[in-house]
N, C-alpha and C positions, 0 to 999 in steps of 0.2 A: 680452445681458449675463448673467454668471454672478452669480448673487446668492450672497453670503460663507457664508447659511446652509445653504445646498444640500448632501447627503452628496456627496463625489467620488469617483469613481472609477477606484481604482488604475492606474498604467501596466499596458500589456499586459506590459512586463516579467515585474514585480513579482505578476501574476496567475498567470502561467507559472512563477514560483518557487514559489508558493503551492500553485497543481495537482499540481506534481514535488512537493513535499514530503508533501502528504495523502497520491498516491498512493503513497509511499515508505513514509508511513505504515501505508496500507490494505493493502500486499505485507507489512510485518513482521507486523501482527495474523493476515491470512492463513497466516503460515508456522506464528505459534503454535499457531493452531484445527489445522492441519493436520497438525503433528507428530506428535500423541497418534496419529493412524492409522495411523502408518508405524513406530510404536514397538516393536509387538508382530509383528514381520511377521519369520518364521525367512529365514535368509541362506545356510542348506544346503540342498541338494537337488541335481537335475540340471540343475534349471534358476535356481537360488539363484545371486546373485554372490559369496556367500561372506563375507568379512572386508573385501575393495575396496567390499562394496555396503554395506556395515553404518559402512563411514567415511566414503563420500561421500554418503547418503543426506540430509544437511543441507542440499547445496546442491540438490541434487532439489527436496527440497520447497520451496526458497529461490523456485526455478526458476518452479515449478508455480505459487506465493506471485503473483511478478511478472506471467507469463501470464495467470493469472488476472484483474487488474487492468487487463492492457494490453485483453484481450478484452471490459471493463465493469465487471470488479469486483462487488462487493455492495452498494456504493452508500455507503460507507463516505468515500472520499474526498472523494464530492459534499459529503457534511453536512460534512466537516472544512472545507472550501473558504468554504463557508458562513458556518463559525462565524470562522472568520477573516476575513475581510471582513465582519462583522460589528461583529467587537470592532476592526476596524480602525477603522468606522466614529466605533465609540463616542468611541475617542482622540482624532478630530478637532473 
């Protein structure tokens, strides 16, 4: 018997929405931390992409953002995960 006071725990759904949104999360902070390095980076040379690399480089680092999370991330979305099941708890 479940007893009423018991914390519950979320549908697997509703965990899986929670995971994709931290880690959606944790890829936009990533791309921020990571813009400043690719800001200063010349786009001439022989082996520069020119003006094509200097307009698409957002989604590069967009790229690099997401990879980075699918391969473990910084740990960032764990805690966000956390804290949201958490304060779900709290509401109940």
């Amino acid at each position: 018997m479940i007893d009423a006071l018991s914390p519950r725990t979320p549908p697997p759904a509703a965990t899986a929405r929670m995971r994709e949104t931290a880690e959606a999360f944790e890829a936009s902070f990533l791309a921020q931390m990571l813009k400043p390095m690719f800001e200063g980076l010349r786009t001439d040379g022989p082996f520069g992409g020119g003006q094509g690399e200097e307009t698409w480089r957002s989604f590069m680092v967009e790229a690099m953002a997401k990879q980075t999370v699918k391969a473990g991330g910084i740990g960032l979305a764990d805690q966000v995960v956390a804290q949201m099941l958490k304060m779900q708890e709290q509401s109940q």
